[in-house]
Steps between C-alpha positions, in 0.01 A plus 500: 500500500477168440170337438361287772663777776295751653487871577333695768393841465415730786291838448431772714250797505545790746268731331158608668289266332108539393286698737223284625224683351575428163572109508139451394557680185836343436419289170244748385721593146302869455586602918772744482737475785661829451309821521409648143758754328436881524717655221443763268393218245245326703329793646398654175355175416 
């Protein structure tokens, strides 16, 4: 690539995306978007 040329770059999601009900909580850092681990380590905790 030569400077002063450009590029174009294309991406492409297929996946099921974020249910609607948790959009709200999006940015909150401590909401956990995956259901809590039940091992043998956790539940003796």
């Amino acid at each position: 690539m030569v400077i002063g040329e450009l590029a174009r770059i294309s991406v492409t999601n297929t996946g099921p995306g974020i249910p609607p009900k948790l959009l709200p909580q999006l940015f909150n850092r401590f909401f956990p978007l995956m259901p809590p681990a039940t091992t043998p380590a956790t539940a003796w905790a």
